[in-house]
MIDOSE-1310 file (N, C-alpha, C; in nm, 2 decimals, decimal comma, always signed):
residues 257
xxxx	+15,56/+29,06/+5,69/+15,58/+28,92/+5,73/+15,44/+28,87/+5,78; +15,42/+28,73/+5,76/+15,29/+28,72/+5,78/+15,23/+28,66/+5,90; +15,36/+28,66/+6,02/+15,34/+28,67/+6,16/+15,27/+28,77/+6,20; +15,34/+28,85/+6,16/+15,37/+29,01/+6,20/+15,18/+29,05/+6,19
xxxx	+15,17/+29,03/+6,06/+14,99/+29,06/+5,98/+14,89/+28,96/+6,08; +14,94/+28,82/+6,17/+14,88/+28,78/+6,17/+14,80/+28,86/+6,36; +14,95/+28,86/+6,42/+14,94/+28,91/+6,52/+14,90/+29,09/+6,54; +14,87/+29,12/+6,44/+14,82/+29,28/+6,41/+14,67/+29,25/+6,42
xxxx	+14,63/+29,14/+6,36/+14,45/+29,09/+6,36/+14,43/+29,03/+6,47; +14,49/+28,97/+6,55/+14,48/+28,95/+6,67/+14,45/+29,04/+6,75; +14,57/+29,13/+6,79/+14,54/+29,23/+6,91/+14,42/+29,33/+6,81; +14,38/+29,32/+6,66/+14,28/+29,42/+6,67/+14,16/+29,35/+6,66
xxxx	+14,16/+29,23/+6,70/+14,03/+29,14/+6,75/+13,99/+29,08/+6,66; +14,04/+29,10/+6,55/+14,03/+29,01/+6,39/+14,07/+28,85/+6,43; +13,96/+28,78/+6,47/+14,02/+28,63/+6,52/+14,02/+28,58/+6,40; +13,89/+28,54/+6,30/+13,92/+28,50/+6,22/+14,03/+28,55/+6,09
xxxx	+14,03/+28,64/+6,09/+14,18/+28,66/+6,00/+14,31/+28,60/+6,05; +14,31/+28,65/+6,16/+14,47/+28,59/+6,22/+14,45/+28,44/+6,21; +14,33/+28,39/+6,26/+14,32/+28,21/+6,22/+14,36/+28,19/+6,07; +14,32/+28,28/+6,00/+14,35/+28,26/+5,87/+14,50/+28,23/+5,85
xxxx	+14,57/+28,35/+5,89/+14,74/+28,36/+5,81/+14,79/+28,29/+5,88; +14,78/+28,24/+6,01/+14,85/+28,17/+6,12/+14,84/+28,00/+6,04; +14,67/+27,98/+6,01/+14,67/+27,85/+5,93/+14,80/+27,83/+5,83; +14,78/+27,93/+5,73/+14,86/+27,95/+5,61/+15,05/+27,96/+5,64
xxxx	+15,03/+28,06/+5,77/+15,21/+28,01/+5,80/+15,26/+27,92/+5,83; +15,17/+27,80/+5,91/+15,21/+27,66/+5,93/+15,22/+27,56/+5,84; +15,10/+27,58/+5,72/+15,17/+27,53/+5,62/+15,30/+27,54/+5,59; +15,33/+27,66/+5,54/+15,42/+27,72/+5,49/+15,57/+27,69/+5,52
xxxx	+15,56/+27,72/+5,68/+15,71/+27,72/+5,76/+15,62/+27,57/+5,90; +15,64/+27,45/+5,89/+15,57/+27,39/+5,97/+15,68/+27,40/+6,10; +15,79/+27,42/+6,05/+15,85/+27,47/+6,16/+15,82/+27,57/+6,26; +15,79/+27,66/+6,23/+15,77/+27,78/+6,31/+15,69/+27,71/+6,42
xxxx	+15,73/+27,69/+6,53/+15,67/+27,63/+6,69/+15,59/+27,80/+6,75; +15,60/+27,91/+6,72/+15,53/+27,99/+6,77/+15,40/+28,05/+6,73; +15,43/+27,97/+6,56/+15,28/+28,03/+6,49/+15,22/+27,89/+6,54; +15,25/+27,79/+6,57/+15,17/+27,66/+6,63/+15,11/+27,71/+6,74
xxxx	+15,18/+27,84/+6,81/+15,14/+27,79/+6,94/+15,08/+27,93/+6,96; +15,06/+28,02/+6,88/+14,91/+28,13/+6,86/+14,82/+28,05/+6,81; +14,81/+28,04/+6,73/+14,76/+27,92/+6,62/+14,64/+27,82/+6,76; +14,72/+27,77/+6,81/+14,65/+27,65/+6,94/+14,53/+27,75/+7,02
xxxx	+14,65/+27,89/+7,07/+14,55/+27,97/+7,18/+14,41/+28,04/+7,02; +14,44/+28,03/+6,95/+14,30/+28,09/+6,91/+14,22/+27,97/+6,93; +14,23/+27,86/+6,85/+14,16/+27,77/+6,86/+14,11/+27,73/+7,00; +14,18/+27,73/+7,13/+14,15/+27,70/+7,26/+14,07/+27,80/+7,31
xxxx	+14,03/+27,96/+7,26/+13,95/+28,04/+7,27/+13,87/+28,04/+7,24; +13,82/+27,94/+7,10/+13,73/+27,94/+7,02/+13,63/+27,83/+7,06; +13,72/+27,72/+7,17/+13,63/+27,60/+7,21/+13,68/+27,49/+7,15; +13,76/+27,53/+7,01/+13,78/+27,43/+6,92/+13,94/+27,32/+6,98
xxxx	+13,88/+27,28/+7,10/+13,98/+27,19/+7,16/+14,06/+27,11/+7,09; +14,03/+27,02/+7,01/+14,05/+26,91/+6,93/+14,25/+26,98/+6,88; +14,13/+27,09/+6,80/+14,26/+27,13/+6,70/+14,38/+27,21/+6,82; +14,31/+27,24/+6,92/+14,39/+27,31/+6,97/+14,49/+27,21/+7,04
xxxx	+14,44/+27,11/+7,09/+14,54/+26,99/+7,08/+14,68/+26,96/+7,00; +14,61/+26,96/+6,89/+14,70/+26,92/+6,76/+14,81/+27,04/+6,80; +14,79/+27,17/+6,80/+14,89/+27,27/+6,76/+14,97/+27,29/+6,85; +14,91/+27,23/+7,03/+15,03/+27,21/+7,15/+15,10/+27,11/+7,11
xxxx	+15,07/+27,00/+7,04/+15,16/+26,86/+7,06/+15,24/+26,93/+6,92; +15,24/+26,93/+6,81/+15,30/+27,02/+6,73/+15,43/+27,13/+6,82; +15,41/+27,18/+6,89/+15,47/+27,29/+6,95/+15,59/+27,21/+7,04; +15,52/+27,11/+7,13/+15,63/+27,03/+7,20/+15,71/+26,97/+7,13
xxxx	+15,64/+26,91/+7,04/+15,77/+26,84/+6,94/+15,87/+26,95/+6,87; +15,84/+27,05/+6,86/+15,96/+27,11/+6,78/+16,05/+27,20/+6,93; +15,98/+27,18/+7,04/+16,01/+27,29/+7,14/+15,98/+27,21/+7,27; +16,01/+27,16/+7,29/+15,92/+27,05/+7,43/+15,91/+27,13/+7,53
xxxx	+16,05/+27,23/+7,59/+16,02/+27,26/+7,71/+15,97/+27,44/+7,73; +15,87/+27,47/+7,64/+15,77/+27,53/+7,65/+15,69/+27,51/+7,73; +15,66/+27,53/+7,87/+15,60/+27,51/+8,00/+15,45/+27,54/+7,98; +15,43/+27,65/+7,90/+15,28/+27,74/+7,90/+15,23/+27,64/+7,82
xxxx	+15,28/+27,59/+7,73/+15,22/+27,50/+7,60/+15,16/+27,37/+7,67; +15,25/+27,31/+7,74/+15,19/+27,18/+7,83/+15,06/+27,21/+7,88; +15,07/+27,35/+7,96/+14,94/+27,38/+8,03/+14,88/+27,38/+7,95; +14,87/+27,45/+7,83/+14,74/+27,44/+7,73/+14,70/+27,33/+7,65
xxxx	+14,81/+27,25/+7,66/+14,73/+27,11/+7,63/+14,67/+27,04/+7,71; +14,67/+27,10/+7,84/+14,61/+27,00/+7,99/+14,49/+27,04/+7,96; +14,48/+27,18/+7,97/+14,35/+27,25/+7,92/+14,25/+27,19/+7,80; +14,32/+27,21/+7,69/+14,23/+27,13/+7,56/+14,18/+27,00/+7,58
xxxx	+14,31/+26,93/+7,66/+14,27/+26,78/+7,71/+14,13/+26,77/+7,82; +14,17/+26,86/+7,91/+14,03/+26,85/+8,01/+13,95/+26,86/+7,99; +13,89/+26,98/+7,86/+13,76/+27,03/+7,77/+13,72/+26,90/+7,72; +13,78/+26,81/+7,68/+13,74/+26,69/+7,59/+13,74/+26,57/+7,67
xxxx	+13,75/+26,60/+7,81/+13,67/+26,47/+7,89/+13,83/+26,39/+7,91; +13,95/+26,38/+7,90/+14,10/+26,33/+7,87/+14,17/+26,34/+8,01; +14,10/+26,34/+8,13/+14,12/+26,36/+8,25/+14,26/+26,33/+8,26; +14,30/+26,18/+8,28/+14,42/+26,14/+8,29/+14,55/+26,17/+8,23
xxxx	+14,51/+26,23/+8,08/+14,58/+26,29/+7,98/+14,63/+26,42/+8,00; +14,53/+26,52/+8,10/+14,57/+26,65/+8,13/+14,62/+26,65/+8,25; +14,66/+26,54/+8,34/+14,64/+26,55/+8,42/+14,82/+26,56/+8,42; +14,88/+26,45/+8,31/+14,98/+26,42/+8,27/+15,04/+26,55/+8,23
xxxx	+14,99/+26,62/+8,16/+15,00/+26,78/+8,08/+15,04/+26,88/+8,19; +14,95/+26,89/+8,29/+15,01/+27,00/+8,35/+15,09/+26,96/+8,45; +15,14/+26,81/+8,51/+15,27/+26,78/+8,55/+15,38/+26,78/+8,47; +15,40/+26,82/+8,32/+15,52/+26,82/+8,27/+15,52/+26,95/+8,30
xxxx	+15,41/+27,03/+8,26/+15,43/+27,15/+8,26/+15,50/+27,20/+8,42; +15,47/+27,15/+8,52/+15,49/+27,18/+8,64/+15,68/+27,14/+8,63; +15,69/+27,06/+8,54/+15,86/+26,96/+8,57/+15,91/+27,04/+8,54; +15,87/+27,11/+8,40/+15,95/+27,23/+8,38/+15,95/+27,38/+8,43
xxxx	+15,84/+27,39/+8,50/+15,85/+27,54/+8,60/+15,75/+27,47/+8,74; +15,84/+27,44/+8,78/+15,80/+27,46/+8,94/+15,69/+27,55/+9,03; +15,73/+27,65/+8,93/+15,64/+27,78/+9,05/+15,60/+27,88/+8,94; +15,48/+27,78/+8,81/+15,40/+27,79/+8,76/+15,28/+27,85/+8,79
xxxx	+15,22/+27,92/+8,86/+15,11/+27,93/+8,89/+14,98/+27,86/+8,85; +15,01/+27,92/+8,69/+14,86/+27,86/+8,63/+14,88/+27,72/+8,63; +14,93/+27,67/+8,59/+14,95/+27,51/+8,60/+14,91/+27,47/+8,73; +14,94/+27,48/+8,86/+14,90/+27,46/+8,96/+14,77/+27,49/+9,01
xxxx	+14,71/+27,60/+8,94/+14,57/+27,62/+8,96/+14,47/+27,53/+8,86; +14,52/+27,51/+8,74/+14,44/+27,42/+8,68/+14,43/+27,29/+8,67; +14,55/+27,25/+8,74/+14,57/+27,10/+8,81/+14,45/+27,08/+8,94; +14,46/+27,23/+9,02/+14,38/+27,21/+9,12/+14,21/+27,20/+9,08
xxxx	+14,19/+27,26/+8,94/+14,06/+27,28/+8,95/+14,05/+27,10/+8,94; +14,09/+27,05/+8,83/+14,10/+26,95/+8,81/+14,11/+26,84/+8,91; +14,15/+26,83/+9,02/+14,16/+26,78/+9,11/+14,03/+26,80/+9,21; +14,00/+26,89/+9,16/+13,89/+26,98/+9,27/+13,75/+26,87/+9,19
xxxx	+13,72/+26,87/+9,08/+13,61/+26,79/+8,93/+13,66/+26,66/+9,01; +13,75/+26,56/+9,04/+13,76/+26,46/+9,06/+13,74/+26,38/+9,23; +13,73/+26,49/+9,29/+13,70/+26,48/+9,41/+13,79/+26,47/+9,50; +13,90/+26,53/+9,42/+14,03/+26,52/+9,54/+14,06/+26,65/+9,62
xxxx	+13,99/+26,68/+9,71/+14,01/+26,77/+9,78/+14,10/+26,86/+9,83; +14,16/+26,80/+9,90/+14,32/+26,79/+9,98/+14,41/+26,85/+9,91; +14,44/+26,70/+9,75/+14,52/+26,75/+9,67/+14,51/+26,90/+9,56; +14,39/+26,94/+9,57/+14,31/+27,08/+9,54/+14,33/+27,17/+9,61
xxxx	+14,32/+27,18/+9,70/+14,33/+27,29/+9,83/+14,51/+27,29/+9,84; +14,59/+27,19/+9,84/+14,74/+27,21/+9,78/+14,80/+27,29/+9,74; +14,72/+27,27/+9,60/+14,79/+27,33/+9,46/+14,77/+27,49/+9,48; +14,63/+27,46/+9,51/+14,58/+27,66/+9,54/+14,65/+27,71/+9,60
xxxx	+14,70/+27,66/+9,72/+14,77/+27,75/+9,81/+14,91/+27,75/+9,75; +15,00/+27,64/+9,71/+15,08/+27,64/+9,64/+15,12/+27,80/+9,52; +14,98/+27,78/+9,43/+14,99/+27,86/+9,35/+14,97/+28,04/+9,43; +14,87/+28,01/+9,52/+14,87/+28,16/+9,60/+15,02/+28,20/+9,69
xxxx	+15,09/+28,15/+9,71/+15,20/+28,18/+9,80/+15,29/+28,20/+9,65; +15,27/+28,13/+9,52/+15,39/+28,23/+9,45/+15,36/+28,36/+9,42; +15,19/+28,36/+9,40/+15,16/+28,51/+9,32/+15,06/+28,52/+9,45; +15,08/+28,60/+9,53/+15,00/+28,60/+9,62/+14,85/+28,67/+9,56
xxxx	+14,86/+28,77/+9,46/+14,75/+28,85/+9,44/+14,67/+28,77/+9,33; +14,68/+28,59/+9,34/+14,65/+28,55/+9,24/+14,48/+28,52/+9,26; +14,38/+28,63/+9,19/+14,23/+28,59/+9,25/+14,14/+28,47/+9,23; +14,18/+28,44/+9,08/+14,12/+28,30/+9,04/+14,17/+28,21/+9,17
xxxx	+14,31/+28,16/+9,18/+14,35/+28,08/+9,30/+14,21/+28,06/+9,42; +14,22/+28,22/+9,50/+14,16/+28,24/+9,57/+14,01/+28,19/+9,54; +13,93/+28,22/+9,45/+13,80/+28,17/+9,38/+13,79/+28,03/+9,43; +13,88/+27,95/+9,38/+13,89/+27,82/+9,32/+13,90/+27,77/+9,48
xxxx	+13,97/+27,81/+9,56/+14,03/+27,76/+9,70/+13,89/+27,76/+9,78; +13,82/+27,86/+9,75/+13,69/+27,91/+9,81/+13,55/+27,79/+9,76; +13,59/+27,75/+9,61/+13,50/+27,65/+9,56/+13,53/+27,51/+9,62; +13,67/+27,50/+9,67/+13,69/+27,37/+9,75/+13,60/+27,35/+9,87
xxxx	+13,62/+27,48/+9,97/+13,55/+27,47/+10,10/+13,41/+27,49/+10,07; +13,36/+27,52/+9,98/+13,20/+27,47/+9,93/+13,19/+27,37/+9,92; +13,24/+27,31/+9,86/+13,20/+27,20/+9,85/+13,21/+27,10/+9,96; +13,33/+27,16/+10,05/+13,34/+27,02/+10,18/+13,23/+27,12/+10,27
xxxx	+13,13/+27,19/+10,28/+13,04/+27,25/+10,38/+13,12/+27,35/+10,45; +13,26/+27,40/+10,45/+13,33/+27,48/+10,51/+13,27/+27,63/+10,43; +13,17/+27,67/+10,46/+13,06/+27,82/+10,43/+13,18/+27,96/+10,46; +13,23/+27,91/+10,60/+13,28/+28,01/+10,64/+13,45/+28,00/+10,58
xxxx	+13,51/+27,95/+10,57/+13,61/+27,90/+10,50/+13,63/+27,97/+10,33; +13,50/+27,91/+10,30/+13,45/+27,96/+10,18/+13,42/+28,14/+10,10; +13,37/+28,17/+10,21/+13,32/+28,33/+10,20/+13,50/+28,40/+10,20; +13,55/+28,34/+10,33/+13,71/+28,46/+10,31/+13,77/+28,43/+10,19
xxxx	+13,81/+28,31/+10,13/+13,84/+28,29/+10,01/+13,79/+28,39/+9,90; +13,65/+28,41/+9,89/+13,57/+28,47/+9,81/+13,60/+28,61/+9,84; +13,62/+28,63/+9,95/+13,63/+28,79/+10,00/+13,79/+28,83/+9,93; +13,85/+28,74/+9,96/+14,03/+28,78/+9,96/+14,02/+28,79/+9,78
xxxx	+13,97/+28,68/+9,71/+13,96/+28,70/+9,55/+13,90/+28,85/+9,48; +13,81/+28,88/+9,62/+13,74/+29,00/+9,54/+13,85/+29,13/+9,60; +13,90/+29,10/+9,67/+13,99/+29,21/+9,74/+14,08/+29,23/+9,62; +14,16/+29,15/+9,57/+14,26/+29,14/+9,48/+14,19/+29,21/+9,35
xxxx	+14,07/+29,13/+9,32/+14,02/+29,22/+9,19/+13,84/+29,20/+9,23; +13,80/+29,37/+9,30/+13,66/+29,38/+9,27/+13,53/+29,36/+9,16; +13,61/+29,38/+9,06/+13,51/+29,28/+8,90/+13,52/+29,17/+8,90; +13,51/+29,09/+8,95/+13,60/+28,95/+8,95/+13,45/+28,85/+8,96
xxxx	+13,35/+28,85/+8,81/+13,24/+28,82/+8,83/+13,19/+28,67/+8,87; +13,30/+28,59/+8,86/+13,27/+28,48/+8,92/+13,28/+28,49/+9,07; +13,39/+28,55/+9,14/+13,36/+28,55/+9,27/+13,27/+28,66/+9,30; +13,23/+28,73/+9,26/+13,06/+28,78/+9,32/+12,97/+28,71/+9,30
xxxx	+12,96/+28,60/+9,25/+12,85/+28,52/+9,24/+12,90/+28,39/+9,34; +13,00/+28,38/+9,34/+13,00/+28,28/+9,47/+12,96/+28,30/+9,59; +13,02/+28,42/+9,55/+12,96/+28,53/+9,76/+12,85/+28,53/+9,75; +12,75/+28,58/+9,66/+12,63/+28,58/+9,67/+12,58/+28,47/+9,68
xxxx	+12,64/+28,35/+9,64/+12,61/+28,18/+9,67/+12,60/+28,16/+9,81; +12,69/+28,20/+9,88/+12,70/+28,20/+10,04/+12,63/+28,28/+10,09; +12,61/+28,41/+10,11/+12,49/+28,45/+10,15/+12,38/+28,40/+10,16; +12,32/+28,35/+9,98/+12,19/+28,35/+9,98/+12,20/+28,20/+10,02
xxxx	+12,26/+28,10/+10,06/+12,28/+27,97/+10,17/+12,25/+27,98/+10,29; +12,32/+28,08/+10,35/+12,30/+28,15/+10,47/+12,18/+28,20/+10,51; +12,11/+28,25/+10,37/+11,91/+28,33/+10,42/+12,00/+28,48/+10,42; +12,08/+28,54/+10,39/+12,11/+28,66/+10,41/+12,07/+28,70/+10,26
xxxx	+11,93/+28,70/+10,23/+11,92/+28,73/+10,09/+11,96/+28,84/+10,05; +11,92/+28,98/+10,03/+11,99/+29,09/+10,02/+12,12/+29,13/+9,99; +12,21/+29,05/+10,09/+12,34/+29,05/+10,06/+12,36/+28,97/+9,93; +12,32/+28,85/+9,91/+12,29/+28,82/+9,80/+12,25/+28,85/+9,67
xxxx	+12,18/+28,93/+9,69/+12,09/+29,01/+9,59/+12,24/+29,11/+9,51; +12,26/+29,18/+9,61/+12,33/+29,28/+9,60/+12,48/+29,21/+9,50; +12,56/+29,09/+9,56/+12,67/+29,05/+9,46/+12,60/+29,01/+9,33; +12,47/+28,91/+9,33/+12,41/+28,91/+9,16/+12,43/+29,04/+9,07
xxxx	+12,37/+29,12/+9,18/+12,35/+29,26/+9,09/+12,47/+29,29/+9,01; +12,58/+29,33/+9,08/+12,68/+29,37/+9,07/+12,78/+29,29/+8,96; +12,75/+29,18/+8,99/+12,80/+29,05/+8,85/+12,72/+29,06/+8,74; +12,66/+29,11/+8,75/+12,57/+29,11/+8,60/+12,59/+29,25/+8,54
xxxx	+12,64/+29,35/+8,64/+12,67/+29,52/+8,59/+12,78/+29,44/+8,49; +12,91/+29,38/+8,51/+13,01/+29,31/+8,45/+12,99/+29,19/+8,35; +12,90/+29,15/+8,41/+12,86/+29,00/+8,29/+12,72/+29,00/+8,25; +12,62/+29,06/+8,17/+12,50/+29,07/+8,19/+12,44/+28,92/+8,12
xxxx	+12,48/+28,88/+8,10/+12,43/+28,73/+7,98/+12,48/+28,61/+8,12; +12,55/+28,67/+8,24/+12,54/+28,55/+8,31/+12,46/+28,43/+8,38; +12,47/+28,35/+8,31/+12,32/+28,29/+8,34/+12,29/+28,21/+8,52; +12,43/+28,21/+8,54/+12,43/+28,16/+8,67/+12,32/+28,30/+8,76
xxxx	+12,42/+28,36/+8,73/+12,43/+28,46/+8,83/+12,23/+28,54/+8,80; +12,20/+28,50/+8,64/+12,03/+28,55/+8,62/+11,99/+28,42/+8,69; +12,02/+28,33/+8,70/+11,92/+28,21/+8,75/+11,89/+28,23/+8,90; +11,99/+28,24/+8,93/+11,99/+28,28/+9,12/+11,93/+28,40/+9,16
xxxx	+11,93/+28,48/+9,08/+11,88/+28,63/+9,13/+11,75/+28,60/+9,14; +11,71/+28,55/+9,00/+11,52/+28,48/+9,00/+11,49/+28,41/+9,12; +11,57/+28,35/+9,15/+11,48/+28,26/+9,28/+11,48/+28,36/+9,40; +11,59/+28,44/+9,39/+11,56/+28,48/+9,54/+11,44/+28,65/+9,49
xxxx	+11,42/+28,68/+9,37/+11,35/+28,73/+9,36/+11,16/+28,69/+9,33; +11,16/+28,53/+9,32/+11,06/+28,44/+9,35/+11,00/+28,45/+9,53; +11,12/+28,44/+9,54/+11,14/+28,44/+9,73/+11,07/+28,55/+9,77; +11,10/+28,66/+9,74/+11,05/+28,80/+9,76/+10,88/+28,82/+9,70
xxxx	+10,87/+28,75/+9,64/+10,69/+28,78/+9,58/+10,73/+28,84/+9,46; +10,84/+28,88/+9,36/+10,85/+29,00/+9,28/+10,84/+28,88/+9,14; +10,72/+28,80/+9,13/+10,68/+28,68/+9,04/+10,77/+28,71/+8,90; +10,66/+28,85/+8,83/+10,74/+28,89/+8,72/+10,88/+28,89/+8,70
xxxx	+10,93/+28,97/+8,77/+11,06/+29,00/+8,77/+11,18/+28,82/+8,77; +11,11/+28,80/+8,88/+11,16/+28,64/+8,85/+11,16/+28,56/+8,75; +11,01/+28,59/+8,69/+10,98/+28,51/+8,55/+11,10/+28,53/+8,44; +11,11/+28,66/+8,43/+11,19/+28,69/+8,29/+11,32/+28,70/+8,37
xxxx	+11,33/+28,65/+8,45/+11,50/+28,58/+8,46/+11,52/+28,45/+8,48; +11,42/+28,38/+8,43/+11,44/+28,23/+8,37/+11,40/+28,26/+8,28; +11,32/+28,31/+8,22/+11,34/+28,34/+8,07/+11,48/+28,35/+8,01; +11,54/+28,46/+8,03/+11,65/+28,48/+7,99/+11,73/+28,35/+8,01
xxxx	+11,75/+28,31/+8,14/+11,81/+28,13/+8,13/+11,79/+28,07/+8,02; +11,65/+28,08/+7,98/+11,61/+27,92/+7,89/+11,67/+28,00/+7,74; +11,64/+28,11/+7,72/+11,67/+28,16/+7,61/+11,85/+28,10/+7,57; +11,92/+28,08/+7,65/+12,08/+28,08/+7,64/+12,09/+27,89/+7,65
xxxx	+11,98/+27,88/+7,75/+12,02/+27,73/+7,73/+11,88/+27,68/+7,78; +11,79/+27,64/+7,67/+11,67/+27,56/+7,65/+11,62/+27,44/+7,76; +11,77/+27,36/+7,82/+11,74/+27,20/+7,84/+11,76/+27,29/+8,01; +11,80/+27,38/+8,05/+11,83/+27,46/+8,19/+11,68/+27,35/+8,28
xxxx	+11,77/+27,27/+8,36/+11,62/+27,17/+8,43/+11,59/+27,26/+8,50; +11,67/+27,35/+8,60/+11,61/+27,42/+8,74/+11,53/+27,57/+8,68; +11,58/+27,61/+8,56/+11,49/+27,76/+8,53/+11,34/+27,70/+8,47; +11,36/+27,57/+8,35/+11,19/+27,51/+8,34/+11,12/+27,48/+8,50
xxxx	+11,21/+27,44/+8,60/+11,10/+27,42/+8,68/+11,03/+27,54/+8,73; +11,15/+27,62/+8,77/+11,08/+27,74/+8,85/+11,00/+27,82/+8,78; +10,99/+27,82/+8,65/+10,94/+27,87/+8,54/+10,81/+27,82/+8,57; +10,79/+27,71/+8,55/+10,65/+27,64/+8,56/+10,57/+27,66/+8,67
xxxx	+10,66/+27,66/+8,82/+10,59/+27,68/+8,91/+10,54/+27,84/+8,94; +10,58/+27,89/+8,89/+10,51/+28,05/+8,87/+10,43/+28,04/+8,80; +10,41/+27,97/+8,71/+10,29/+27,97/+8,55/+10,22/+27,86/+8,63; +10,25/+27,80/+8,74/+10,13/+27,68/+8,81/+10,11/+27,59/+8,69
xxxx	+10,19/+27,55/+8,57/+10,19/+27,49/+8,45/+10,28/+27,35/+8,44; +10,20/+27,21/+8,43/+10,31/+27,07/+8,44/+10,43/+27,11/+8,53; +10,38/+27,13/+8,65/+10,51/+27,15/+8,72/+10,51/+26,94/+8,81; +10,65/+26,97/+8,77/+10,68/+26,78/+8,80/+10,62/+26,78/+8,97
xxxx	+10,63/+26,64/+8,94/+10,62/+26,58/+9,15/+10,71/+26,61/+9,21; +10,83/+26,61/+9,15/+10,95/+26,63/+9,27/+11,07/+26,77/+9,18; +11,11/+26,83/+9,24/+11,21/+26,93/+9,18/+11,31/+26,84/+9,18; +11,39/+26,93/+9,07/+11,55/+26,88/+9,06/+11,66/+26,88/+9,19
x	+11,73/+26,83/+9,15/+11,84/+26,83/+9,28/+11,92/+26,94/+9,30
């Protein structure tokens, strides 16, 4: 069956094949609302929002109250700038499961991008009291109180996310955000490191390490970690500057923000 073939290339990491027969079964059977809705999550893996759109709205129409599907159109909708549209998405999705998690967390990030704070810090907790061990939640709850200056607010969040799951390389790189805010560089040092044992291409987590290894006198070492930044992304304003100011090279009048 060429479900069957398509989801065998999936779990053996064959994306583009399974995109292939998944394509080919929806011709085929446009009915089938589950090859729509693999079909969607590859494409929403791939970045390829647009289409991944197409294959949630496809899915609801043959199946509306698919809860997970809403969410993933909130999702494809958000990637594409459709604020209001996803915002719509993960409240059906919420109509039909209440005690959603993810839906609740991606409403909050969302809420969190628009400046609604309150209604952000909500949803997190909402979503942390169904799955208590839910780490992203925790992350995301911890990116709230960053942003309102709550440092310390911030760090337990970070701490409770890493408790739940120690690899958890976005929240070691927020801890090390708060530390190295704090002047506790070291400590800082120490969660980059450890996020980059897990994520080594992270560019956050290479960008920040360089400065506080600029900080230290250790120039070199600094250098080729904006390097590596610009390599991944060229237009990076804050690694050309710091870059420049090591090389003492057109460095502007005023730094970035």
């Amino acid at each position: 069956m060429l479900r069957s073939r398509a989801i065998e290339q999936y779990k053996a990491g064959n994306l583009p094949d399974a995109q292939h027969k998944l394509e080919t079964l929806v011709k085929e059977t446009p009915e089938d609302w589950e090859a729509w809705n693999m079909l969607g999550a590859l494409y929403g893996m791939q970045g390829n929002y647009l289409q991944c759109e197409h294959c949630c709205r496809q899915v609801i129409a043959l199946m509306p109250t698919v809860h997970s599907t809403h969410n993933n159109l909130g999702n494809a909708l958000k990637y594409q700038g459709k604020t209001g549209e996803a915002r719509n998405a993960y409240a059906s999705a919420l109509q039909i499961n209440p005690d959603y998690p993810e839906a609740l967390n991606n409403l909050g990030n969302l809420e969190r991008e628009t400046g609604n704070h309150k209604t952000a810090i909500d949803l997190f907790e909402r979503a942390i009291k169904i799955n208590p061990g839910y780490s992203q939640a925790y992350n995301n709850l911890g990116n709230v109180y960053k942003d309102q200056g709550d440092l310390k607010r911030a760090l337990q969040a970070y701490t409770t996310a890493l408790n739940h799951n120690p690899d958890y390389p976005d929240a070691l790189i927020n801890t090390g955000m708060i530390y190295q805010l704090e002047d506790q560089l070291e400590e800082a040092e120490r969660y980059y490191r450890k996020s980059l044992l897990l994520d080594p291409q992270n560019k956050e987590a290479i960008f920040n390490l360089g400065v506080i290894l600029e900080i230290h006198g250790d120039l070199t070492k600094a250098e080729q970690c904006f390097r590596n930044v610009l390599k991944q992304d060229p237009d990076h304003v804050h690694a050309n500057y710091f870059l420049a100011s090591i090389r003492a090279e057109n460095v502007p009048d005023k730094s970035p923000p």
